[in-house]
C-alpha positions as CSV (number, residue, x, y, z in Angstrom):
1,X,3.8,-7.2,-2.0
2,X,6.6,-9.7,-2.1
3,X,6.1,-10.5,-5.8
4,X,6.5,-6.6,-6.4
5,X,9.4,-6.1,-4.7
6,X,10.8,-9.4,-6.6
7,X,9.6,-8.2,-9.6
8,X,11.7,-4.4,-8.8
9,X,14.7,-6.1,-7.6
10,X,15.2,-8.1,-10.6
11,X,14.3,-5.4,-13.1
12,X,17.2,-2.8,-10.9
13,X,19.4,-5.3,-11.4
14,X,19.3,-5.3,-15.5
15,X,19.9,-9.1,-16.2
16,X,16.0,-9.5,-17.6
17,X,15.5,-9.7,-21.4
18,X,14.0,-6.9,-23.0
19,X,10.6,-8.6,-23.2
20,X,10.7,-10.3,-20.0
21,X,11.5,-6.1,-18.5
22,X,8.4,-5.1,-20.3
23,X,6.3,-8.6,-19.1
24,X,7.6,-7.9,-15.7
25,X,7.1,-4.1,-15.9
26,X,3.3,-4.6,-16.8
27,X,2.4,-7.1,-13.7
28,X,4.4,-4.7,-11.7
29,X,2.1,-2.2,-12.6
30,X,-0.5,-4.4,-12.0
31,X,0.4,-5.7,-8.4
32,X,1.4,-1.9,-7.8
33,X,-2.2,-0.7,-8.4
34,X,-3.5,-3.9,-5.9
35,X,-1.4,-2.7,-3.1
36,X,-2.9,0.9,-3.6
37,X,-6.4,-0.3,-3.8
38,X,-6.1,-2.2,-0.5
39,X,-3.9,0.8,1.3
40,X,-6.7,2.6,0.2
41,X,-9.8,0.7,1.7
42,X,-7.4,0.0,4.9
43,X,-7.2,4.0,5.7
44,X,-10.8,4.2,5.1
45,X,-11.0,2.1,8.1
46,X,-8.8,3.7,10.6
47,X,-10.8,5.9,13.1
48,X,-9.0,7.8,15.8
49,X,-9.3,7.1,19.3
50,X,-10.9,10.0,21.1
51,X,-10.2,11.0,24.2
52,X,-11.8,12.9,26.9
53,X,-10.5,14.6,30.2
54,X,-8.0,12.4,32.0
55,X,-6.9,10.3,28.8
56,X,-10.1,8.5,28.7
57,X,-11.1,6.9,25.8
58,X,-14.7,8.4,24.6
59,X,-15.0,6.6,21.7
60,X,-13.8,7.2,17.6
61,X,-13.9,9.5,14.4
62,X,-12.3,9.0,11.2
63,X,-8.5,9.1,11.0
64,X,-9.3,12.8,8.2
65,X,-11.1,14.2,10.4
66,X,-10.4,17.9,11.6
């Protein structure tokens, strides 16, 4: 994540070369599509507490559920 946002602040900023945009534009891409993938699988993973009469925790379902 810190490489992405690097590679963002220096392309706002417009002092990159052309090619070095498009270089750093591609691994942006790149690191962009990591981050989803393990935002992703980390959701998946969430459950949500359930709880039962008097606040008491009954156990978990997924975070989607209805």
């Amino acid at each position: 994540m810190g490489e992405l946002e690097t590679i963002v602040d220096e392309l706002e900023r417009g002092q990159v070369a052309l090619e070095a945009s498009i270089a750093k534009y591609e691994r942006g891409k790149l690191l962009q599509k990591h981050c989803d993938a393990l935002l992703k699988r980390a959701e998946m993973r969430v459950e949500k507490i359930q709880l039962g009469p008097g606040g008491v925790a009954t156990g978990t379902e997924p975070l989607d559920a209805a």
